[in-house]
N, C-alpha and C positions, 0 to 999 in steps of 0.2 A: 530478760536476756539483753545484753548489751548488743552495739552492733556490732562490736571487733568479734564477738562469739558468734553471728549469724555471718560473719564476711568468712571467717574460720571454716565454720563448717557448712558452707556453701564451696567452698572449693575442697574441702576433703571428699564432699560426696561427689563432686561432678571428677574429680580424679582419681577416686575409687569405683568409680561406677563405671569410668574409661575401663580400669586396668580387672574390673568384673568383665565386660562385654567383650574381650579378648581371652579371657583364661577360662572364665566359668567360675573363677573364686578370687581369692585375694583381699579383692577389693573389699569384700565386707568384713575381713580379719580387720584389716587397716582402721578402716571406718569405724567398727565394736574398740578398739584399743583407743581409738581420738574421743571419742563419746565418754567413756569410761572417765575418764580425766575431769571433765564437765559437769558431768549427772551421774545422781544416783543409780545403781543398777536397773529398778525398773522402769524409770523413766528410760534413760539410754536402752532399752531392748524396746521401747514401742519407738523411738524415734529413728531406731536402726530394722525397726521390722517396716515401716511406712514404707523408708528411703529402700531398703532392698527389696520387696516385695514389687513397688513399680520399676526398680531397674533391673529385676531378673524378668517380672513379668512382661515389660516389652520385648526383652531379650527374644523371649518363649515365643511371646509375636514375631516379631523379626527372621527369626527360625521356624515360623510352626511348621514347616513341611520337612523338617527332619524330628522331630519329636516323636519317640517312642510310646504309643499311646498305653499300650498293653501294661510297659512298667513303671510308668506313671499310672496306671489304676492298681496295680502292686504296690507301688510304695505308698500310697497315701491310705490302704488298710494298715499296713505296720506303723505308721504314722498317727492315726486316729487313736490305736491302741495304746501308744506313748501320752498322748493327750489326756485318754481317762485313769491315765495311773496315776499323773502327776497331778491331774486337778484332783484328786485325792489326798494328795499328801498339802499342794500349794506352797510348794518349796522354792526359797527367794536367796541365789547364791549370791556374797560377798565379793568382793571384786578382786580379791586374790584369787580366788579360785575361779572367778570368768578367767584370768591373765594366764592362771596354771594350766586351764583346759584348752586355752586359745595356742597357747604353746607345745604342748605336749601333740596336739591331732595332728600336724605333718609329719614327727615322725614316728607316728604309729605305723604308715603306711613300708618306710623302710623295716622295722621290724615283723612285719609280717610276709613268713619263706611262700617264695610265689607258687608252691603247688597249692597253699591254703588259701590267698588272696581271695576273699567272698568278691562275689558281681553278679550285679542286678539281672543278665540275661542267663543264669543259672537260676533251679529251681528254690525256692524261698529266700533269692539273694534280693531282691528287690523289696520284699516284706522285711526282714531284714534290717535293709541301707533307710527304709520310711522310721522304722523303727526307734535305731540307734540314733539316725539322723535330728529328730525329731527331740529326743532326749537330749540332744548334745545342744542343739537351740536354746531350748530351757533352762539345760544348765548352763553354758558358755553364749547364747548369740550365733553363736557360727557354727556350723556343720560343713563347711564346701570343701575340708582336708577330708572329714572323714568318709562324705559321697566318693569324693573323686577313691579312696580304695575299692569303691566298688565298682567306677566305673572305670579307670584308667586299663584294665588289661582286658576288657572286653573289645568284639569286634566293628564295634561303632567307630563311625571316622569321628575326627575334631567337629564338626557341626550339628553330628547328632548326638556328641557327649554335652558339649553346650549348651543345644538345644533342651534336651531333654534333666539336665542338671536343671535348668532354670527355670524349668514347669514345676519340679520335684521341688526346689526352692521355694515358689510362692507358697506353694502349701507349708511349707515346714513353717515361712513367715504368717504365712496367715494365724498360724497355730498359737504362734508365739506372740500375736498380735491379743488375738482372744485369751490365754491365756494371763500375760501382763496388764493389758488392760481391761479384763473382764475381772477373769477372775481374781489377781492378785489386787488390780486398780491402784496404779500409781495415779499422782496427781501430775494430769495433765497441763494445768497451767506453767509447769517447770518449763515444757518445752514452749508450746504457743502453736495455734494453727497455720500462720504465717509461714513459721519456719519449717514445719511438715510440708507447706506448700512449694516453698522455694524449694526443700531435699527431691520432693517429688516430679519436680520441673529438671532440674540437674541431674538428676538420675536418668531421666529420660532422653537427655539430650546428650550426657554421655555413652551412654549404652548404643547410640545411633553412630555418635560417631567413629565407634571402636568397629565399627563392622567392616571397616575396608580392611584393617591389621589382619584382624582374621583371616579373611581370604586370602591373605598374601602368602599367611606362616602352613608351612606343612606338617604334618602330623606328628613328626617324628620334633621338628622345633615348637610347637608347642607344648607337647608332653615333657620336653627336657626344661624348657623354661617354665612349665608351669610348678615343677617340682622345686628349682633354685628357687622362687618367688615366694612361697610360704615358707620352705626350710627355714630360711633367712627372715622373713616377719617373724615364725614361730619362736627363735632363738630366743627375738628381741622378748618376749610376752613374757617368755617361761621364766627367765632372770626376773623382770621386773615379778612376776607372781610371787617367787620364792622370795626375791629382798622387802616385799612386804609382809610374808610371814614372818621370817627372818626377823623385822621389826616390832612386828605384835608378840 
């Protein structure tokens, strides 16, 4: 890798990893779509599971005193269950279809009428959000549109949706860690440990500093801005997926 591609995406993860430690998501949509451009699909899902898993998982630190422990031990059974179905099959999606899937999850959330809205602190909504969650990793990279339907209309404030998203996150990356590089085993020298190293440092260093915004934004301004923020990513995804089908 060149260093104009290691100066690249050292500032996409450290300003994806800001604009994760203020929303709970976003960021790792952004980052999965800059990656894609670069690398193969399963290379870009282990260099995007490193980079997100240390910058949700300090998040989950930074937070742990709001972290829902009960549905983080719920979601990561629906989760495990996602794991052995699909290391069964070992299915390796093309990157139209990461871009379709990257597109389409924010607005699933508007099409779903809010007496049905699934959520984690309802019963089997958290086995559930592990579940789908966790599929949606495997197949797309990213799940943080489809958690947030579970979590956006429950009565958690902004920092234990956060919180508790970015516990739920490491595991869903961890998952997608062992299974891209376990099981499917992309070649690791694509990326390099260097640059795992630097994604891992930036991730951490912005996730820290994104914790005053937060504090400042109220619940009602982050829940509105969290929604414009992926609408508007997911638009860009869903075009670019269909005009490469469109071309094959």
């Amino acid at each position: 890798m060149g260093p104009g591609f290691v100066v690249l995406i050292a500032v996409v993860v450290f300003a994806t990893s800001f604009l994760s430690g203020i929303f709970g998501m976003a960021g790792g949509m952004i980052l999965m779509g800059v990656l894609l451009v670069f690398l193969p699909v399963p290379a870009a899902m282990v260099l995007h599971g490193v980079t997100q898993a240390a910058s949700n998982g300090w998040r989950a630190l930074l937070w742990r005193a709001y972290v829902d422990r009960i549905i983080l031990a719920r979601y990561a059974a629906g989760a495990l269950l996602a794991l052995l179905l699909f290391g069964l099959v070992q299915f390796v999606p093309d990157r139209a279809l990461v871009l379709v899937l990257l597109g389409i999850m924010p607005f699933a959330l508007l099409l779903v009428p809010r007496r049905f809205t699934p959520r984690v602190d309802h019963p089997g909504g958290a086995e559930a959000c592990g579940f789908i969650g966790t599929a949606l990793q495997l197949l797309s990279g990213v799940s943080g549109p489809a958690l947030d339907i579970f979590f956006v209309r429950t009565l958690l404030d902004r920092r234990s949706v956060v919180a508790t998203k970015a516990v739920c996150q490491v595991a869903t990356h961890l998952i997608k860690l062992a299974y891209f590089g376990g099981i499917v085993g992309p070649n690791l020298a694509e990326i390099g440990w260097p640059v795992m190293a630097l994604s891992v440092l930036l991730a951490l260093t912005g996730t820290s500093l994104s914790r005053t915004i937060l504090e400042r934004l109220s619940d009602v301004q982050f829940r509105l801005w969290t929604q414009r923020i992926v609408l508007a990513i997911g638009g860009v995804y869903l075009i670019q997926g269909l005009m490469l089908y469109s071309q094959a």
